[in-house]
C-alpha positions in Angstrom: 64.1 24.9 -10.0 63.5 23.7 -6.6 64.0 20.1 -7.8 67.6 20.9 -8.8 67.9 22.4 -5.4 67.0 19.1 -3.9 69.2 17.1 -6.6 72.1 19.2 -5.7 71.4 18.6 -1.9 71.2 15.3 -2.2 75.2 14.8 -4.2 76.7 16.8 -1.5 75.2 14.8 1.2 76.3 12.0 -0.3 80.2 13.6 -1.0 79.8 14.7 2.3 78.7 11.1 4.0 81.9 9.3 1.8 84.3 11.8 3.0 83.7 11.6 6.3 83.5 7.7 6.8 87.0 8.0 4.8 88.6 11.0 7.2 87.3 9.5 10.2 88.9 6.4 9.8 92.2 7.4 8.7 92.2 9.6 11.5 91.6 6.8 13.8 94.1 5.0 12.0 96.7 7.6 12.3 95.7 8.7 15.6 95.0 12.2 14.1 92.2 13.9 15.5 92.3 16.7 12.9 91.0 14.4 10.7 88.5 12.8 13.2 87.2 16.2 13.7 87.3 16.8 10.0 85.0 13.7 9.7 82.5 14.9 12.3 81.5 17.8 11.1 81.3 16.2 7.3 78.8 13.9 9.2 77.0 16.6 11.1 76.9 19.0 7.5 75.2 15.6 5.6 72.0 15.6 8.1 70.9 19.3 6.8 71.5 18.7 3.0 69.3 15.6 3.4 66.5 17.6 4.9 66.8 20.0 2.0 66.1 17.1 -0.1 63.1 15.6 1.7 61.7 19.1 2.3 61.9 19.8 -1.3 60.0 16.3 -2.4 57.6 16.8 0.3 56.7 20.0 -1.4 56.8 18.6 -4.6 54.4 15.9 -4.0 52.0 18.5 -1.8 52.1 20.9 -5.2 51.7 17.9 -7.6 55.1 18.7 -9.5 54.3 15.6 -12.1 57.2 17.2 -14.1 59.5 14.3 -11.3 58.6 10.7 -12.5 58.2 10.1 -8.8 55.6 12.3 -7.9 54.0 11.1 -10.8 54.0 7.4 -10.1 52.4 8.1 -6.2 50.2 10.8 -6.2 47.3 12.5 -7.8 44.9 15.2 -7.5 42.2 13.2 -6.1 44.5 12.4 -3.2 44.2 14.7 0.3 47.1 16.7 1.2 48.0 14.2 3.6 48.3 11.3 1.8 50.4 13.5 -0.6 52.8 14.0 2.4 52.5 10.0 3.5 53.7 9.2 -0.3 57.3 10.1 0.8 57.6 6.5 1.5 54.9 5.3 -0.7 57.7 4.1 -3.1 61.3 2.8 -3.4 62.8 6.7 -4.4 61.3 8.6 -1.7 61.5 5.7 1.2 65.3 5.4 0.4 65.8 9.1 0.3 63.6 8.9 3.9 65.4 6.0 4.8 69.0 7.3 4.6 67.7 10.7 6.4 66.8 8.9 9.2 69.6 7.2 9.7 71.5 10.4 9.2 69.8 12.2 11.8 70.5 9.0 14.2 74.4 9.3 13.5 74.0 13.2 14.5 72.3 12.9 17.9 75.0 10.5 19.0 77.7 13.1 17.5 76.1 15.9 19.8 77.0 13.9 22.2 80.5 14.1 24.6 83.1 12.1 23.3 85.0 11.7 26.2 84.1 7.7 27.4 84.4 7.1 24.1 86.5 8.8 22.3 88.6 5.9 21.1 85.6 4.7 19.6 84.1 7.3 17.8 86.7 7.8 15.0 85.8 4.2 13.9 81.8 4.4 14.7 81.6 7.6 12.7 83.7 5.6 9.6 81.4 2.2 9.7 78.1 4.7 10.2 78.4 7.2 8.0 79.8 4.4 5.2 76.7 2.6 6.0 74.8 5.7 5.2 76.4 6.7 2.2 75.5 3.3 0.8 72.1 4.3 0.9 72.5 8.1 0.2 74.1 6.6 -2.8 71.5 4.6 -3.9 69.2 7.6 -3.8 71.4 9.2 -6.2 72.9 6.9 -8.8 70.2 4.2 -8.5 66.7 5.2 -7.6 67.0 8.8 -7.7 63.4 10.9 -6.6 64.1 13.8 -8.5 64.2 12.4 -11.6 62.4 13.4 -14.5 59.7 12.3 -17.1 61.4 12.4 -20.7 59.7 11.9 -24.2 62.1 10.6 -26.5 61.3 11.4 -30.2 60.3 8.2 -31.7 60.4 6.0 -28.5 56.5 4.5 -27.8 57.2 4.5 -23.8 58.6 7.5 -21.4 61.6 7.9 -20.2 62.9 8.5 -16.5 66.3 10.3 -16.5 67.6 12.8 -14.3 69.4 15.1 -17.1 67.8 15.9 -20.6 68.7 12.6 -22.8 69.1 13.6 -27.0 66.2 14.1 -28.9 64.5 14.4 -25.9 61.8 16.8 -24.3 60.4 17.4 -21.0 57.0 15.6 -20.5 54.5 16.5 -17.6 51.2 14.7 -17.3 47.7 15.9 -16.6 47.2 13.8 -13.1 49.4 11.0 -11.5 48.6 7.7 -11.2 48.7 7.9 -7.2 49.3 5.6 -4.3 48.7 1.9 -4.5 45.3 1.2 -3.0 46.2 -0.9 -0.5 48.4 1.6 0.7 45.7 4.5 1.0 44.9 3.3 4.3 45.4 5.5 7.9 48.4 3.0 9.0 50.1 4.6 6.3 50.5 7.5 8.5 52.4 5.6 11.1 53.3 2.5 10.3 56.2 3.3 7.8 57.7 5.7 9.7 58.2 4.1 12.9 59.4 1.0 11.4 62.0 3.2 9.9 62.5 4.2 12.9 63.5 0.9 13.9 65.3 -0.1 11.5 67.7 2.9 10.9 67.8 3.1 14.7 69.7 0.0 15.1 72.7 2.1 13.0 73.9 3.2 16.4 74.7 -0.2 18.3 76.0 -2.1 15.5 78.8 1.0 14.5 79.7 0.8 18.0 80.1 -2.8 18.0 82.1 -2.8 15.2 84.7 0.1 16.2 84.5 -1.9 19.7 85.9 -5.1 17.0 88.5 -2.5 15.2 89.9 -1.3 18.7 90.0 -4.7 20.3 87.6 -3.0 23.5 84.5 -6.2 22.4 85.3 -7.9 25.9 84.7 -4.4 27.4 81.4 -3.6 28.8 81.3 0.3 27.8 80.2 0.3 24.8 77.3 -1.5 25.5 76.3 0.9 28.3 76.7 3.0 25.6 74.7 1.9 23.1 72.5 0.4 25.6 69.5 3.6 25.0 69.6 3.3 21.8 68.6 0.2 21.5 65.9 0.3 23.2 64.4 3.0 21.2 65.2 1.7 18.0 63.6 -2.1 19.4 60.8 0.2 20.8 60.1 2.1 17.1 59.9 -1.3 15.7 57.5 -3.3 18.1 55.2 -0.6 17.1 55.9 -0.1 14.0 55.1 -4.2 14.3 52.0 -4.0 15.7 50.4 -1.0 13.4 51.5 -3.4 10.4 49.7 -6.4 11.5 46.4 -4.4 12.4 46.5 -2.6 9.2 47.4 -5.9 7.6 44.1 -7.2 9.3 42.2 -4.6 8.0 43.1 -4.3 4.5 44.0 -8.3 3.4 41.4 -9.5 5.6 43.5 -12.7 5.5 41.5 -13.9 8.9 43.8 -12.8 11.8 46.1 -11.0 13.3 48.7 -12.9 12.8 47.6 -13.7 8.8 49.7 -11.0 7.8 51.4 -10.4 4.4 55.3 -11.5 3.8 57.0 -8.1 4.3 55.1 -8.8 7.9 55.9 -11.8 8.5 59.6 -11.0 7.5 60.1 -8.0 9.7 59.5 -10.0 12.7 63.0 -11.7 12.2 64.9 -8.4 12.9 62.7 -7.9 15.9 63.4 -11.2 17.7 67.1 -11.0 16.7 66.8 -6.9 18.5 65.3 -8.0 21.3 67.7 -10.9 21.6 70.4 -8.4 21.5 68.7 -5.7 23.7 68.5 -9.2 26.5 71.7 -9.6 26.4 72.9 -6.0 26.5 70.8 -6.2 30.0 72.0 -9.2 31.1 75.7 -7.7 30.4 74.8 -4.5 32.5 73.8 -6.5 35.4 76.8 -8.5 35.7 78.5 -5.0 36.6 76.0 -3.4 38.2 77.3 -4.8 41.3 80.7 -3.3 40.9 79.4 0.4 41.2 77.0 -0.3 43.9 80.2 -1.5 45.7 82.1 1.8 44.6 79.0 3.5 46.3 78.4 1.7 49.5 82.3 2.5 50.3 81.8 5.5 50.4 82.1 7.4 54.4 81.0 4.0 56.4 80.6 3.9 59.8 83.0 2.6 62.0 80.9 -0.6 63.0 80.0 -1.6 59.8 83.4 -2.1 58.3 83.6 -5.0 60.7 80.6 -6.4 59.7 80.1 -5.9 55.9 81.0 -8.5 53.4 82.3 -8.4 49.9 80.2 -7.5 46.8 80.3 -10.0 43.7 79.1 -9.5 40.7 75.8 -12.1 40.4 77.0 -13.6 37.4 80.1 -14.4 38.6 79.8 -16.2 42.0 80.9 -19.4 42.6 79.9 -22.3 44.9 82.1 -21.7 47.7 81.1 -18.5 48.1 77.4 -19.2 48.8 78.0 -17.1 52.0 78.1 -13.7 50.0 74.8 -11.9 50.8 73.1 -12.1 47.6 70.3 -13.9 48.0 66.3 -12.4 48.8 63.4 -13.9 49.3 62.2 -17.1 47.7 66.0 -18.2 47.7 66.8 -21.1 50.0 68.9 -18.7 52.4 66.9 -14.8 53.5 70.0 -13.3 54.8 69.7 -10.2 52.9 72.0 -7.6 54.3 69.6 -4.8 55.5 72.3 -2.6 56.0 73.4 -3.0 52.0 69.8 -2.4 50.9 68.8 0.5 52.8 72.0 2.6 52.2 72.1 1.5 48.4 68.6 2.5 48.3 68.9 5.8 49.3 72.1 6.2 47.9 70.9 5.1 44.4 67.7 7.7 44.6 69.8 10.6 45.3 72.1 10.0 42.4 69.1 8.8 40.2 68.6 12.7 39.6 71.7 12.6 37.6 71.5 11.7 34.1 74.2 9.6 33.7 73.5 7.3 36.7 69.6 6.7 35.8 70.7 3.6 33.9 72.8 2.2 36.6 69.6 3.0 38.8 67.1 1.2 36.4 69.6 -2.0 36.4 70.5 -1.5 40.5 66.6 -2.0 40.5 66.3 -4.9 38.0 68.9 -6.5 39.9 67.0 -6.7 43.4 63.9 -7.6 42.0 65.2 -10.4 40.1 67.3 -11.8 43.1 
């Protein structure tokens, strides 16, 4: 009963996940934001029916329900109740079901967010995200579905996995499973999987913003980057660790004589993290270059009557040319030391105040990678 529950759950979210990458982006397209809204709260209903799902094979595998061919296939009764819980994503039905929850719940922190700075946006990052997780939602259902069930066929000399009765057919439930791989009954299975994941579905955020910044022709602007800027750096976070638990676990288990002797899926995840962190560089690099341009809103701000005499423009590092080499950018270990005091001391104390609030701690962070790296 409870596995219908989840099988139900799981076709909804996935209705649910198609309709609103459809809405959204018609509503972006026709500028109605009926529909936008429409498609937001489709993505915000998918998150819950998804956790219905997991919660219910989670239980599943934690009773030893071997009526569902998955349970069946990654758990037994000599397992402990915690590597029951770990075989979630001990196999391709449950870590595609985990997989495309994730993700979900990504897309639905972001939603909970205000729209205002990017509300052009959103119509088109809630169509390419939510599309990207109905993909996977729909592989859970139509292709490697976890609530499937064990089936013997009168006649046939092998079992059958189906999710609805097939003819001739009756319901077969085994004594024990067959359990978790060995390799895989290891304490990185705890944390490794997940926080690869992690990673992984994290990145969901940045590239639908990226491509809505394509669809709306706002690539050359920097906001969405600011935006997505966070994000990034917790998904590329999630997966250095996830990283770094895979290659000791790796060590332990092959043995292969190394750290870095690790196994292919290793060895292959590495390419998404070098290609993150080149991304996550250059969303730095990109904040940096208009850093400058708020600390010059700031330093405006009231000044005294002998300093507007004295001060000198603010450029933007990455942009100054040759013939301006007497704008005061340069610290020390530069050829010139003719740091502006004035500039630093007041953008210093400035900069603290407003680090308090939570929308100018990033420009704070940069404010500070940008002195120390001048």
């Amino acid at each position: 009963m409870l596995a219908d529950i989840g099988l139900v759950a799981l076709f909804l979210a996935f209705l649910l996940a198609l309709f609103s990458a459809i809405i959204a982006g018609y509503g972006g397209w026709k500028d109605r934001d009926a529909f936008v809204a429409s498609g937001r709260n489709a993505a915000l209903l998918t998150f819950p029916f998804l956790t219905i799902s997991v919660v219910i094979l989670v239980y599943s595998l934690l009773s030893l329900d071997f009526s569902l061919a998955y349970v069946a296939n990654v758990s037994s009764q000599a397992m402990s109740p915690l590597l029951r819980v770990t075989a979630l994503w001990g196999g391709q039905s449950g870590s595609v079901l985990f997989w495309g929850w994730l993700m979900s719940g990504f897309i639905v922190a972001v939603l909970l967010r205000k729209w205002d700075r990017d509300r052009e946006l959103m119509p088109y990052v809630v169509m390419v995200a939510m599309g990207t997780t109905a993909f996977f939602i729909g592989l859970s259902v139509f292709v490697t579905n976890p609530f499937a069930r064990l089936w013997h066929v009168e006649g046939a000399s092998q079992l059958t996995t189906a999710i609805f009765q097939p003819s001739n057919a009756m319901a077969y439930v085994p004594q024990d499973g067959q359990g978790l791989n060995p390799l895989l009954r290891h304490f990185g299975m705890i944390g490794h999987p997940p926080t690869t994941y992690i990673g992984f579905t994290g990145f969901i955020i940045p590239y639908a913003f990226a491509m809505a910044a394509l669809i709306t022709g706002k690539s050359s602007e920097d906001e969405w980057i600011r935006t997505t800027r966070s994000w990034t750096l917790v998904a590329w976070l999630f997966l250095s660790i996830g990283l770094v638990l895979g290659g000791r676990w790796a060590y332990d288990v092959l043995g292969w004589g190394g750290l870095w002797g690790w196994d292919p899926m290793e060895s292959a995840m590495l390419m998404p993290w070098l290609t993150g962190t080149a991304f996550l560089h250059s969303q730095l690099v990109a904040g940096l270059l208009c850093v400058d341009r708020h600390l010059q809103r700031v330093l405006e701000r009231k000044p005294c009557k002998d300093e507007q005499s004295r001060r000198k423009p603010l450029h933007c590092p990455g942009k100054i040319d040759r013939q301006e080499s007497a704008t005061v950018w340069r610290l020390r270990g530069s050829p010139g030391r003719d740091l502006d005091r004035t500039w630093f001391h007041r953008g210093f104390v400035l900069q603290i105040r407003n680090a308090w609030n939570f929308r100018a701690r990033g420009e704070f962070a940069h404010w500070c990678v940008c002195v120390a790296i001048r």
